[in-house]
VEXKOL-425696 format. One record per residue (C-alpha): residue in three letters; x, y, z. Coordinates in Angstrom, 3 decimals, m for minus. Example, Ala and Ser with C-alpha at 12.3 -4.5 7.8 and 13.67 -1.06 7.14 Angstrom:
// residues 2
+--------+----------+----------+----------+
| residu |        u |        v |        w |
+--------+----------+----------+----------+
|    ALA |   12.300 |   m4.500 |    7.800 |
|    SER |   13.670 |   m1.060 |    7.140 |
+--------+----------+----------+----------+
END
This chain:
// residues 398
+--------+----------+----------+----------+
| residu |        u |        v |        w |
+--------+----------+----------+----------+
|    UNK |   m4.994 |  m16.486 |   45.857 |
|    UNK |   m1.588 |  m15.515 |   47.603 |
|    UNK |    0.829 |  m12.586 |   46.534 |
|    UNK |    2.421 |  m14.060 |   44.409 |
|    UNK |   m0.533 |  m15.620 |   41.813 |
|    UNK |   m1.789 |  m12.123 |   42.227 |
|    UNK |    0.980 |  m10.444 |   41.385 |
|    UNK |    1.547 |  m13.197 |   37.922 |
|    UNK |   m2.370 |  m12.381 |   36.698 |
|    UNK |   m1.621 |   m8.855 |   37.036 |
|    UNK |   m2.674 |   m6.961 |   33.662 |
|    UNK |    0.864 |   m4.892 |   33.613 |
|    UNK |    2.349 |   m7.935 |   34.097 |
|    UNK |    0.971 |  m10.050 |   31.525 |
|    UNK |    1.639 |   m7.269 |   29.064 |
|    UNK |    4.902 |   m7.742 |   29.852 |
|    UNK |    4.768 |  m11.214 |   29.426 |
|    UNK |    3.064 |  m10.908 |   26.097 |
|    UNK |    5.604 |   m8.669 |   25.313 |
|    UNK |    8.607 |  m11.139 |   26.162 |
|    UNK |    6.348 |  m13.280 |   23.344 |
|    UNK |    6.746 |  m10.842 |   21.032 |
|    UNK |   10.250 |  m10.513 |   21.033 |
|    UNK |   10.854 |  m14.578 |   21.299 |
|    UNK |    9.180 |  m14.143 |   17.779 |
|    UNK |   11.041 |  m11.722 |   16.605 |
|    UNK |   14.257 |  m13.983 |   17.033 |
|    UNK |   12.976 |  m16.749 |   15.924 |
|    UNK |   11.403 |  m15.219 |   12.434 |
|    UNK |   14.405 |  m13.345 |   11.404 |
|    UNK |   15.490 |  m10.028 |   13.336 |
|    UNK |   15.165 |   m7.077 |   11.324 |
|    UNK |   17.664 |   m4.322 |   12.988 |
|    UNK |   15.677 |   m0.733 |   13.484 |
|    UNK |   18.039 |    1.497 |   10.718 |
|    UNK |   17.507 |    4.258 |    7.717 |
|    UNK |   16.521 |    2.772 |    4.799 |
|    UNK |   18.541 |    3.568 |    1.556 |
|    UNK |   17.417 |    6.255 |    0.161 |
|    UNK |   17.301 |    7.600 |   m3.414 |
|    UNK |   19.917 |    6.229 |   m5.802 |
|    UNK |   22.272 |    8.562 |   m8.262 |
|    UNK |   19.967 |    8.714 |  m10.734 |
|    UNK |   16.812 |    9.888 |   m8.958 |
|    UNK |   19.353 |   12.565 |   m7.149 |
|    UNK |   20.504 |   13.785 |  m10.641 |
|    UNK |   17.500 |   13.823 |  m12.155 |
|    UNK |   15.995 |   15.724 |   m9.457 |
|    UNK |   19.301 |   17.634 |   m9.797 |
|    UNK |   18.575 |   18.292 |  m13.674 |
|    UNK |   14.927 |   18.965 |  m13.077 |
|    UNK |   15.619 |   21.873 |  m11.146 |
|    UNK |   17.729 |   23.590 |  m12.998 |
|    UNK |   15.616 |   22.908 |  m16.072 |
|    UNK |   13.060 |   25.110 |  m18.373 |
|    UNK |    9.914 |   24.392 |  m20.395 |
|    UNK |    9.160 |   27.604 |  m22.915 |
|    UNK |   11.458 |   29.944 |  m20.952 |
|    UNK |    9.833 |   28.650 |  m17.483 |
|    UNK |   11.010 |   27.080 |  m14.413 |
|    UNK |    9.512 |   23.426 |  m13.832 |
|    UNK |    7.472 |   23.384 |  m10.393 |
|    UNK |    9.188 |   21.794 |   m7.653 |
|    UNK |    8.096 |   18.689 |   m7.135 |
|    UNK |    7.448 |   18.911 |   m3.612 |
|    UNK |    5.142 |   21.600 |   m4.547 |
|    UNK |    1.721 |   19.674 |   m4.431 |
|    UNK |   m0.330 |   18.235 |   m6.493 |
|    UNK |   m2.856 |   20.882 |   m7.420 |
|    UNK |    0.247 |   23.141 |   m8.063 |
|    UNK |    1.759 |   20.857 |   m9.966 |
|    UNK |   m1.567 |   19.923 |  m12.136 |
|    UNK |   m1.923 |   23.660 |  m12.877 |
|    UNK |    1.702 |   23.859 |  m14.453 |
|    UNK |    1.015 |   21.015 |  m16.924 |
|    UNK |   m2.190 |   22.840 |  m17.541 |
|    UNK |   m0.114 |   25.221 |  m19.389 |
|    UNK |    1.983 |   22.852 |  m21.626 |
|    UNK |    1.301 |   22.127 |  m24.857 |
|    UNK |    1.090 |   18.333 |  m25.694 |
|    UNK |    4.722 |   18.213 |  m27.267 |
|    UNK |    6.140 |   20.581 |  m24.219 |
|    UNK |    4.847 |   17.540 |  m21.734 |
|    UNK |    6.062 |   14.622 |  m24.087 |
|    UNK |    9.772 |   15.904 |  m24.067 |
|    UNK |    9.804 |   16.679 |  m20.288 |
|    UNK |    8.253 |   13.212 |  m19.808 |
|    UNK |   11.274 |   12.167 |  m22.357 |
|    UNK |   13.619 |   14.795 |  m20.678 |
|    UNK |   12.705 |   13.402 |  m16.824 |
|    UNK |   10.615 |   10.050 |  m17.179 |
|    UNK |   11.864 |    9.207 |  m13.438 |
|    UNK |   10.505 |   12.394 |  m12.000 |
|    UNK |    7.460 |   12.843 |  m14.362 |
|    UNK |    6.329 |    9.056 |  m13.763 |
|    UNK |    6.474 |    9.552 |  m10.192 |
|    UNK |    5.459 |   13.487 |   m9.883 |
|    UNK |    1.867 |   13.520 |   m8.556 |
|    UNK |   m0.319 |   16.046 |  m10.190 |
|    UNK |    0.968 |   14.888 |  m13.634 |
|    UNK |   m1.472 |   13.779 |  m16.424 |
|    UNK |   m2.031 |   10.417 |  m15.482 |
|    UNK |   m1.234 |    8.966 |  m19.070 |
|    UNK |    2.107 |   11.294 |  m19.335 |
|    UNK |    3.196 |    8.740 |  m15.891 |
|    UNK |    2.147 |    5.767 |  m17.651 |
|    UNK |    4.651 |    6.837 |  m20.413 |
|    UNK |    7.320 |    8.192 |  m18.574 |
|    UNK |    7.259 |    4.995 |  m16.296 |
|    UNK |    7.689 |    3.289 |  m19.233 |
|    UNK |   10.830 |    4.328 |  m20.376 |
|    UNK |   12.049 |    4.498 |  m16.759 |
|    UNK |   11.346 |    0.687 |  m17.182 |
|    UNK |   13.118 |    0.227 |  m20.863 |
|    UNK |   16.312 |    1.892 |  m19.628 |
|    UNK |   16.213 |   m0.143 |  m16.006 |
|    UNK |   15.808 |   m3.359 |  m17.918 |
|    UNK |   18.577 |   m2.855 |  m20.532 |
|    UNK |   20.837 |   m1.933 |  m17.486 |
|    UNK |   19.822 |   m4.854 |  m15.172 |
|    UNK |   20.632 |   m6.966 |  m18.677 |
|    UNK |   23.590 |   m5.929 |  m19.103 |
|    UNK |   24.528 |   m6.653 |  m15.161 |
|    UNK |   23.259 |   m9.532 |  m15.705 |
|    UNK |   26.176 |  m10.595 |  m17.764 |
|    UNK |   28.297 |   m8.850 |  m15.975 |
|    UNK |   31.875 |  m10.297 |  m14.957 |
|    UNK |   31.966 |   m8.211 |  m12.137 |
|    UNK |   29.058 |   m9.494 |   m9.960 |
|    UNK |   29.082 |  m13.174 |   m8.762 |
|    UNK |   26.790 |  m15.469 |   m9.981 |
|    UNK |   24.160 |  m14.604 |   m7.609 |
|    UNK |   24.442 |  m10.882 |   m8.181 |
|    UNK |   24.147 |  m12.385 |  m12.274 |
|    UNK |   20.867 |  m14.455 |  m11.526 |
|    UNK |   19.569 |  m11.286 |   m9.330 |
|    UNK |   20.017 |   m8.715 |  m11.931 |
|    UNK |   18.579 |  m11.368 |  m14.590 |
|    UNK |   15.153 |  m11.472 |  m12.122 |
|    UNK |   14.895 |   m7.862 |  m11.954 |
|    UNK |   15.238 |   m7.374 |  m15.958 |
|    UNK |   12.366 |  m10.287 |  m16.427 |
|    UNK |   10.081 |   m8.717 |  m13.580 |
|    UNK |   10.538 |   m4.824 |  m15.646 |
|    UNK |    9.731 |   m6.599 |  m18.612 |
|    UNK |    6.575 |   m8.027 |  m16.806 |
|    UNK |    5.587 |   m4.778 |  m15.782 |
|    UNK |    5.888 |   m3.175 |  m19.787 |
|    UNK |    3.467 |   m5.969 |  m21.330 |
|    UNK |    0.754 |   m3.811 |  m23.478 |
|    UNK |   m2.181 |   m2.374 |  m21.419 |
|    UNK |   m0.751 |   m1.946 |  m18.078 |
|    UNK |   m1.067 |    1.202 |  m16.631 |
|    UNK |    2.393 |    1.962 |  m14.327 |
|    UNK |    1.193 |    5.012 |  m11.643 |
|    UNK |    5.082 |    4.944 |   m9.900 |
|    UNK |    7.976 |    3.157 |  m10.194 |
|    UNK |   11.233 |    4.256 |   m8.770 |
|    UNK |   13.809 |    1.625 |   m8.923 |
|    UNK |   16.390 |    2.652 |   m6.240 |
|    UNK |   17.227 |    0.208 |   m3.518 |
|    UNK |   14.203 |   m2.756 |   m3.210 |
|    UNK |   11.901 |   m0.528 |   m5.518 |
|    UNK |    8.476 |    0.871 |   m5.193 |
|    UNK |    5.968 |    0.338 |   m7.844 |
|    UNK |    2.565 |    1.159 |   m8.192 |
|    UNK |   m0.299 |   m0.094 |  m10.907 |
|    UNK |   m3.732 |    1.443 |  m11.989 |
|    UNK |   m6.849 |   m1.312 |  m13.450 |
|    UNK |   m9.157 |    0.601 |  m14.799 |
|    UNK |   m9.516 |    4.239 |  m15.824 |
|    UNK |   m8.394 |    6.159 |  m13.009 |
|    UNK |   m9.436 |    9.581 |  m14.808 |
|    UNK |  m13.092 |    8.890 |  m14.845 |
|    UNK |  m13.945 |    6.281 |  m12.222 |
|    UNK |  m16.710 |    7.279 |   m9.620 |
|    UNK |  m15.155 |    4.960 |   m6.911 |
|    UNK |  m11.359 |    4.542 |   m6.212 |
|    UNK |  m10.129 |    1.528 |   m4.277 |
|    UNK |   m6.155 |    1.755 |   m2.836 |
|    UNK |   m4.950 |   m1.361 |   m2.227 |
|    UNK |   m2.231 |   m0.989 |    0.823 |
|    UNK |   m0.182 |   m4.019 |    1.075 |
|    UNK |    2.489 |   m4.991 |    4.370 |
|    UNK |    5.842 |   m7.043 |    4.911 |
|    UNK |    8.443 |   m7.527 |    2.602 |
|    UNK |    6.934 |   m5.631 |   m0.656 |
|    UNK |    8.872 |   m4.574 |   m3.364 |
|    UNK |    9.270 |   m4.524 |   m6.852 |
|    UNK |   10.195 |   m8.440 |   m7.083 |
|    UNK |    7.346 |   m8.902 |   m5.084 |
|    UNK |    4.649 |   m7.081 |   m6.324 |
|    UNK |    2.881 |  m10.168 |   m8.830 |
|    UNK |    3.613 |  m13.525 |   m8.381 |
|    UNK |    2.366 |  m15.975 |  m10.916 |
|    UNK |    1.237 |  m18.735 |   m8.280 |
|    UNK |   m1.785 |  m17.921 |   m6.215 |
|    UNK |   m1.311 |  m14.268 |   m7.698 |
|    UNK |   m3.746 |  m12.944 |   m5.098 |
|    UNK |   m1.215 |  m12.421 |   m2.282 |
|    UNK |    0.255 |  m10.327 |   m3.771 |
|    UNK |   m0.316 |   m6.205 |   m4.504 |
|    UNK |   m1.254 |   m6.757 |   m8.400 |
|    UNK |   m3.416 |   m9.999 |   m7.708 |
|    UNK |   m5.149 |   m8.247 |   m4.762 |
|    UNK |   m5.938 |   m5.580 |   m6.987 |
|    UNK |   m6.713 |   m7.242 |   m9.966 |
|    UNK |   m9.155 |   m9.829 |   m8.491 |
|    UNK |  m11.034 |   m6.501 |   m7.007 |
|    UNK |  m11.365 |   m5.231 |   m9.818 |
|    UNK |  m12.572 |   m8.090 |  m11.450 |
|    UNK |  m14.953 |   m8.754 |   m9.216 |
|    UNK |  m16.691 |   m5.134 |   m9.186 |
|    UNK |  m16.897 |   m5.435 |  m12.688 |
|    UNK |  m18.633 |   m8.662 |  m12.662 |
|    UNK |  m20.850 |   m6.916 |  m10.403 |
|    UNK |  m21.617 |   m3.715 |  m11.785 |
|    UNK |  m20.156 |   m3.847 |  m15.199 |
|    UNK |  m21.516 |   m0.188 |  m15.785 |
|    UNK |  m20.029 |    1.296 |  m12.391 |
|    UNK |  m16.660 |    3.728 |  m13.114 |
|    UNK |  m14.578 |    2.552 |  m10.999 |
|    UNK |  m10.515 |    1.551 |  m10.260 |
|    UNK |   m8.207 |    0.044 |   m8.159 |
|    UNK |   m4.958 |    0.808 |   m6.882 |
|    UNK |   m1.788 |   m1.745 |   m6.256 |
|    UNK |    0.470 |    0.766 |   m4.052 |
|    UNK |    3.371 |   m0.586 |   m3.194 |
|    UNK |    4.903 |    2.806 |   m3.228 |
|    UNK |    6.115 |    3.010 |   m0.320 |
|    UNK |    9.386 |    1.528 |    1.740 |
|    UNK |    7.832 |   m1.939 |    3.626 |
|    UNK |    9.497 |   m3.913 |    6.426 |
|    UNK |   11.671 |   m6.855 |    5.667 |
|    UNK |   10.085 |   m9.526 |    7.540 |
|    UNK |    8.470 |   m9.814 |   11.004 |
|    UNK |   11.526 |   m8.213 |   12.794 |
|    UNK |   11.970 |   m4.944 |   14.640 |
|    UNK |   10.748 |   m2.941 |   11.749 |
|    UNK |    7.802 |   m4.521 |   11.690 |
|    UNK |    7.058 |   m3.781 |   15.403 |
|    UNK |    7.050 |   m0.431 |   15.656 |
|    UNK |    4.994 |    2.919 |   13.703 |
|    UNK |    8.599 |    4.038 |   11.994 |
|    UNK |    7.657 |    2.836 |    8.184 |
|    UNK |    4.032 |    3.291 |    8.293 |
|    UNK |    4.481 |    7.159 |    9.629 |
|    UNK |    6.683 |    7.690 |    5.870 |
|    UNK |    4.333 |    5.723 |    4.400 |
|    UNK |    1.938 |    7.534 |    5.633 |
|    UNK |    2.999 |   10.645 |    4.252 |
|    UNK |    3.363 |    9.423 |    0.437 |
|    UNK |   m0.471 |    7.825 |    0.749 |
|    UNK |   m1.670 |   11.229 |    1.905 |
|    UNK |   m0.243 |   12.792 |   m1.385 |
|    UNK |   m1.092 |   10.261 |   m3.296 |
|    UNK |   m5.121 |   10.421 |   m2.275 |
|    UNK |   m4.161 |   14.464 |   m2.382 |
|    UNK |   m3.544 |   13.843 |   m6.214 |
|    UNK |   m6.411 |   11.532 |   m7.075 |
|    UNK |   m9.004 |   13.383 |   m9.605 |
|    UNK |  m10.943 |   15.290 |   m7.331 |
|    UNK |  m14.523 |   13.151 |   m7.833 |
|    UNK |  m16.148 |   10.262 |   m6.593 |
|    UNK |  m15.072 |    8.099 |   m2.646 |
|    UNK |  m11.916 |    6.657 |   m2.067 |
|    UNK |  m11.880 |    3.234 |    0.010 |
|    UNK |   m8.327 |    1.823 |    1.163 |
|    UNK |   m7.802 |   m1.807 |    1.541 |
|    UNK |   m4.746 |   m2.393 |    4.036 |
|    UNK |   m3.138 |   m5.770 |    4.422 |
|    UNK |   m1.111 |   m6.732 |    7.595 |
|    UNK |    1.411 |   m3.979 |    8.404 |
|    UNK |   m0.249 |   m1.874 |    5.516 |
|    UNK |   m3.538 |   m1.191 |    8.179 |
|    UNK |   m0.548 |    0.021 |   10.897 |
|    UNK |    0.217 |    3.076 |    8.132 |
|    UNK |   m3.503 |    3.389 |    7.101 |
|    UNK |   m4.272 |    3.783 |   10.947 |
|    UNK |   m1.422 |    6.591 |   11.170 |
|    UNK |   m2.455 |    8.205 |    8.324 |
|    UNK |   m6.350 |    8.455 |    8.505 |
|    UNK |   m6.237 |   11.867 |   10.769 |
|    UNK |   m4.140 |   13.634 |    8.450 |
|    UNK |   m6.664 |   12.432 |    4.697 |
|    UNK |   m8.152 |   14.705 |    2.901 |
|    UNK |  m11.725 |   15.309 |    4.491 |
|    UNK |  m14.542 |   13.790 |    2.555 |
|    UNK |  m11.989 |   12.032 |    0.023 |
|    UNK |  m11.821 |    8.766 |    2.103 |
|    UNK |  m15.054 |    7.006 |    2.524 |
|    UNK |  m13.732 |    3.568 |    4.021 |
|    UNK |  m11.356 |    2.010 |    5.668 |
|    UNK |  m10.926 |   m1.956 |    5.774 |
|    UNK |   m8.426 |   m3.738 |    7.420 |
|    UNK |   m7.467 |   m7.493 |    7.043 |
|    UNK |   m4.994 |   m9.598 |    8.674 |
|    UNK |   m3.892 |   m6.509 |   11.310 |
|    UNK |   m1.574 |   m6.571 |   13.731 |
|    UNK |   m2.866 |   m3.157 |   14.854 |
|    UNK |   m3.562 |    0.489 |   13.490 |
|    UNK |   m1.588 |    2.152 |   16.411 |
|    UNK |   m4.701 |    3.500 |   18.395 |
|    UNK |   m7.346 |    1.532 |   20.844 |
|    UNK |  m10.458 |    1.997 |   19.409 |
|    UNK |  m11.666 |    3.043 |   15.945 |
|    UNK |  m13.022 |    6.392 |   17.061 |
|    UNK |   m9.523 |    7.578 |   18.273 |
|    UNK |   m7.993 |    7.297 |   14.299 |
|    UNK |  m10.412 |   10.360 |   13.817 |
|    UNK |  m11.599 |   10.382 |   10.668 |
|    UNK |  m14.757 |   10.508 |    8.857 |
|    UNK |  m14.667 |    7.448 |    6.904 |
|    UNK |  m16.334 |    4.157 |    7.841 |
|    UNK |  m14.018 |    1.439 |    9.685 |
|    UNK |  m13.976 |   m1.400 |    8.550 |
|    UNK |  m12.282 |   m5.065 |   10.049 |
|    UNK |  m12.070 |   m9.427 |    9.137 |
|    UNK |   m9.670 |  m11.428 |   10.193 |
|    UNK |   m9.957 |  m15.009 |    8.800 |
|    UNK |   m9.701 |  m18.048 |   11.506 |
|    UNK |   m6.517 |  m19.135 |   10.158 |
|    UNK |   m4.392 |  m16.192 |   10.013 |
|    UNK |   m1.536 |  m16.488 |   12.051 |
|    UNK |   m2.162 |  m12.815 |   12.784 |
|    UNK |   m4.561 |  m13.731 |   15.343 |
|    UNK |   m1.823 |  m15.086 |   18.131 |
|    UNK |    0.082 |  m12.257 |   17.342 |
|    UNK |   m0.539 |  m10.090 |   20.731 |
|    UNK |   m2.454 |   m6.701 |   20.437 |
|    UNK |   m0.726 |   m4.538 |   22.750 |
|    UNK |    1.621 |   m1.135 |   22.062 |
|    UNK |    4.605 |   m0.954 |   24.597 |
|    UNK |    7.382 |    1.623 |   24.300 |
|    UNK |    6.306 |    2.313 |   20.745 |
|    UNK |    6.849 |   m1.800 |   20.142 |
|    UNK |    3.590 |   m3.079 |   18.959 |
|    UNK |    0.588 |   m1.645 |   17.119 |
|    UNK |   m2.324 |   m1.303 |   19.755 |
|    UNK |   m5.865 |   m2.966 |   20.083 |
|    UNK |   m6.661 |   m5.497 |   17.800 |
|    UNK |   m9.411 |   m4.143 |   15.290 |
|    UNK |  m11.811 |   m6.958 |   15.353 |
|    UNK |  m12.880 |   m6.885 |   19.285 |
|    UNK |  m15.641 |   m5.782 |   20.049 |
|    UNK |  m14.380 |   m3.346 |   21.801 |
|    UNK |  m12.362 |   m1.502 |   19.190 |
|    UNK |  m15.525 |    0.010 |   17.506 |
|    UNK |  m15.021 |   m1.519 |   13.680 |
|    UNK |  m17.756 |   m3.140 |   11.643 |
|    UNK |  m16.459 |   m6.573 |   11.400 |
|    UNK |  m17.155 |   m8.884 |    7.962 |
|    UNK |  m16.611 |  m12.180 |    7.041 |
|    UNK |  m13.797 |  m13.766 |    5.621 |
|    UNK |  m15.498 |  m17.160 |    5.390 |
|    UNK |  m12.777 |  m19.406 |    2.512 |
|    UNK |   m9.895 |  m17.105 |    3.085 |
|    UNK |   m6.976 |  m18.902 |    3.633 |
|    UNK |   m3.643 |  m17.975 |    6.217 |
|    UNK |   m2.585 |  m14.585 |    5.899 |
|    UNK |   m3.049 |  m13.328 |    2.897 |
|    UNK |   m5.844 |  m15.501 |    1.154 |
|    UNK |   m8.317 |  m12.898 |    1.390 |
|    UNK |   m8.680 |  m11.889 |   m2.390 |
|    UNK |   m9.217 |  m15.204 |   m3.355 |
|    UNK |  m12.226 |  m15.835 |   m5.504 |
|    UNK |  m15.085 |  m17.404 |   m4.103 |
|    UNK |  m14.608 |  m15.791 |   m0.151 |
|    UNK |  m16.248 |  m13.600 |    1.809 |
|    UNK |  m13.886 |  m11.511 |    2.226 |
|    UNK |  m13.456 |  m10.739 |   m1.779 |
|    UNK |  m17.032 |  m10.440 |   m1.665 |
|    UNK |  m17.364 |   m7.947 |    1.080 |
|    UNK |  m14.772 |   m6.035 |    0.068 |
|    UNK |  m16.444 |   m5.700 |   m3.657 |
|    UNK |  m19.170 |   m4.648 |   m1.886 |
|    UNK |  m17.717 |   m1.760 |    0.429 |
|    UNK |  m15.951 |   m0.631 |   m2.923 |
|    UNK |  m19.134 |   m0.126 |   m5.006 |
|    UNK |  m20.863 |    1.325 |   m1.935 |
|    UNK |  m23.597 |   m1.592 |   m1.752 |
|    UNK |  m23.370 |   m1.741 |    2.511 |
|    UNK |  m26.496 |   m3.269 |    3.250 |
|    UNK |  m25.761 |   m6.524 |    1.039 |
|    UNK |  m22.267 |   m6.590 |    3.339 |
|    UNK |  m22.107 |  m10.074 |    5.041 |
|    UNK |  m21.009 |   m9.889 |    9.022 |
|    UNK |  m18.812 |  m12.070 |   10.857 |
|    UNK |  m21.061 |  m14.269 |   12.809 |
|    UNK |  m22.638 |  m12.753 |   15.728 |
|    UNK |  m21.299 |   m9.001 |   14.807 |
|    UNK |  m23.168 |   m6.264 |   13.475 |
|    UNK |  m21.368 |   m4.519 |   10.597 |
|    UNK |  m24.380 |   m2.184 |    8.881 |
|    UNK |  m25.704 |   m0.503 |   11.712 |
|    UNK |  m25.599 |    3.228 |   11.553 |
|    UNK |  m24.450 |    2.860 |    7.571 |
|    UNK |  m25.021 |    5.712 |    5.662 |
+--------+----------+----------+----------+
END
């Protein structure tokens, strides 16, 4: 070999290379510029505003960056009608105050959603927006009405800029096993169902889990989770490349495990980008709350090997043959890219199958593997867990 082949097969060098690769995709998939997200809208600032100034029997109300436990401990004073006319009073900050009565959110995210819909109606007629602004406004009205059809269960919804919703199937209050389903890219509000192959999406995902531990255990307490509460990339652009999202994403899944009734294991189920903030979060979980962690379709989870996201919880990693993810390269440069990918061998997960999932986001589909395996790590049944081939993924299983 001369000096110069030596130098080319370098591994520096072909990280740089792979590198170069990444950001050829980036250009060609739709650059997303790295910037500040909007914020809050008016209303959430004046009903935060008008929440702070307000009173409940002669008392303050607890700030809502107090904490959860606080938080539960202040409603544990109220009398039923004192919590209905704050919900009434505040629905945007009660629906999305963790440590809140659980059915008090439903309701107050409820009328967050009547008022939201009746505005985006009235845009939607509106002679001031153009006729796309008309047909957007129209879509968001139809999607809010979607989300108030009788029995579903609305854990956060904050409408302000792409909005962040989040759903509950089953009764979170008693269940004995809690499943979070973490989803990536380009979630949102108009993006959290979809009506064709519904399982690549947040409520689908969640839904067919549920199902399927149901059809399993009928008798098992347990629910599931659609979070899309938090602020997700828009499309495989710079945003997508680096830890920025997933580190304030992290932060809101943190309070939002901090919240959940204190009983029973908590397994999160993170999608794409949606492992890259489960991977930044896991140090900072509650200890003993999370009992799992499976990722799917990951571009990383921003460390090398499983033991260096240092928690207690099991790790657990599929990636289906035709995922796209899987020519994505695993490297982290200057904070651009996510780290190891987490089904080598070397990275330390226990790797399933994902036999019949299909592209990117197939894996809740009924019938795979991978719905299957993941029914089984959220009912706790390990050793009936189905490897990838030639991968051990129950040794050492508690």
């Amino acid at each position: 070999m001369n000096f110069a082949d030596e130098r080319f097969s370098s591994p520096s060098l072909r990280a740089l290379l792979a590198l170069a690769v990444v950001f050829v995709m980036l250009s060609t998939t739709g650059w997303t510029a790295l910037r500040h997200h909007q914020g809050d809208n008016d209303a959430k600032s004046v009903a935060l505003a008008a929440w702070r100034h307000g009173t409940v029997g002669g008392r303050a109300l607890p700030d809502p960056q107090a904490g959860a436990q606080a938080v539960a401990r202040f409603f544990g004073t109220l009398a039923p009608a004192q919590a209905q006319r704050l919900a009434k009073r505040y629905p945007l900050i009660v629906g999305n105050l963790n440590g809140a009565p659980l059915s008090l959110r439903y309701q107050a995210n409820q009328l967050t959603l009547s008022a939201e819909r009746a505005r985006e109606r009235a845009r939607s007629h509106s002679s001031l927006l153009t006729t796309e602004g008309r047909h957007d406004a129209a879509e968001r009205a139809a999607r809010y009405t979607a989300l108030q059809q009788p029995g579903r269960q609305i854990l956060a919804f904050d409408p302000a800029g792409r909005g962040r919703v989040a759903e509950v199937f089953g009764d979170l209050d008693s269940a004995r096993r809690v499943s979070i389903v973490v989803p990536g890219v380009d979630t949102d509000v108009m993006s959290f169902e979809r009506t064709a192959l519904p399982y690549r999406a947040p409520v689908g995902m969640a839904r067919s889990l549920y199902g399927a531990e149901r059809a399993a255990d009928p008798r098992a307490r347990t629910a599931v989770i659609a979070w899309a509460d938090w602020t997700t990339p828009l499309g495989v652009g710079l945003d997508a490349s680096t830890g920025e999202l997933a580190e304030q994403g992290a932060v809101r899944l943190t309070a939002l495990v901090r919240a959940l009734p204190a009983r029973g294991d908590v397994a999160l189920f993170c999608h794409s980008y949606g492992s890259v903030l489960c991977g930044v979060a896991a140090p900072g979980l509650p200890a003993g709350r999370v009992s799992d962690i499976t990722v799917f379709g990951s571009p990383g989870m921003r460390v090398d090997r499983a033991a260096d996201l240092r928690t207690g919880a099991r790790v657990w990693a599929t990636r289906d043959s035709s995922d796209w993810i899987g020519d994505v390269p695993h490297l982290e440069i200057a904070g651009l890219g996510h780290g190891a990918d987490p089904v080598s061998r070397d990275f330390g997960a226990r790797v399933v199958s994902s036999d019949g999932a299909e592209g990117h986001a197939g894996y809740f589909r009924s019938g795979t593997a991978s719905l299957a395996n993941f029914t089984r790590i959220a009912l706790g049944r390990f050793p009936d867990i189905r490897c990838a081939q030639g991968r051990s993924c129950t040794a050492g299983v508690a």
